[in-house]
N, C-alpha and C positions, 0 to 999 in steps of 0.2 A: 464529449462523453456525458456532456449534463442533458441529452435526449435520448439515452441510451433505455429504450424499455426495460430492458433486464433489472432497473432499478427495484418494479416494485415497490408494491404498494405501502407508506407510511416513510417511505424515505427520502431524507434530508442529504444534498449534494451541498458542499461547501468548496468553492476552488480557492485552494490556497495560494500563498506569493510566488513568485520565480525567486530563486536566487539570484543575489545581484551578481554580475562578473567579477567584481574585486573578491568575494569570497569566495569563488569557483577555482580563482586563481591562487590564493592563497590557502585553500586548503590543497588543493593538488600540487602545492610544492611543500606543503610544512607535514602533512599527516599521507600522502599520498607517493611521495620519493617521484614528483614531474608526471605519475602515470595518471593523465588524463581517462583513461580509462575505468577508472577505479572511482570516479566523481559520483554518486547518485543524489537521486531526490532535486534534483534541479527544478520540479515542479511536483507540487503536491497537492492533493485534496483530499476534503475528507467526509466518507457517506455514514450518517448516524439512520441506524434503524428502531424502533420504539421496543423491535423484541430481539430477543435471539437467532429464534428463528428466520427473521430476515437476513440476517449477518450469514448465517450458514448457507442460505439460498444463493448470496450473491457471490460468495466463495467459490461452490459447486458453481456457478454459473462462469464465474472466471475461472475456473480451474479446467472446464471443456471446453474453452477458447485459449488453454496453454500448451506450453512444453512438457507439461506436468499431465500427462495422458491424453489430449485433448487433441482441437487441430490446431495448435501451432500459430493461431495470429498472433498473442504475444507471451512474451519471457516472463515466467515469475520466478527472479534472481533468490529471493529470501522472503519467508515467513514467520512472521512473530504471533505467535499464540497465545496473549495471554486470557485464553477464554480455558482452556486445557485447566483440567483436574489439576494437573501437577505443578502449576504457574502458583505462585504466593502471594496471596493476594491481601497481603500486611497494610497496602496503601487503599485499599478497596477499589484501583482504576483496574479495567477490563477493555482490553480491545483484543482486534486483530488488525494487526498490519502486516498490509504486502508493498511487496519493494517489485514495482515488473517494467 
């Protein structure tokens, strides 16, 4: 994904850790009741853009490659918005994160 055009221009791709197997393991039996299914984030990364406006481009750009109206190459399970009017922004951090 770190040659993936759709990045667009001023932005920063950072690939984050794998989770190791002992925590994979350990949370799918302490917080998960054994369902392996229920795991995420097993691999994450993370794209910083300089404005806004990129953030929203690259959204709309995943969002017409999802389940979320688009053609279906990948699942966006959950979205966290805290870019949204109505988010509290008491700590002053802003993102969005997607879970797919």
């Amino acid at each position: 994904v770190s040659s993936w055009a759709g990045w667009g221009n001023g932005a920063r791709y950072v690939p984050g850790p794998v989770k190791h197997a002992r925590r994979v393991i350990e949370k799918c039996i302490r917080v998960y009741g054994r369902d392996a299914a229920a795991i995420t984030d097993l691999v994450r990364c993370t794209i910083t853009y300089p404005s806004l406006h990129g953030v929203l481009a690259l959204f709309e750009a995943v969002k017409e490659r999802s389940d979320m109206g688009g053609t279906g190459m990948i699942r966006i399970r959950r979205v966290k918005n805290r870019l949204d009017v109505g988010y509290s922004d008491e700590t002053g951090y802003r993102d969005l994160a997607l879970l797919v």
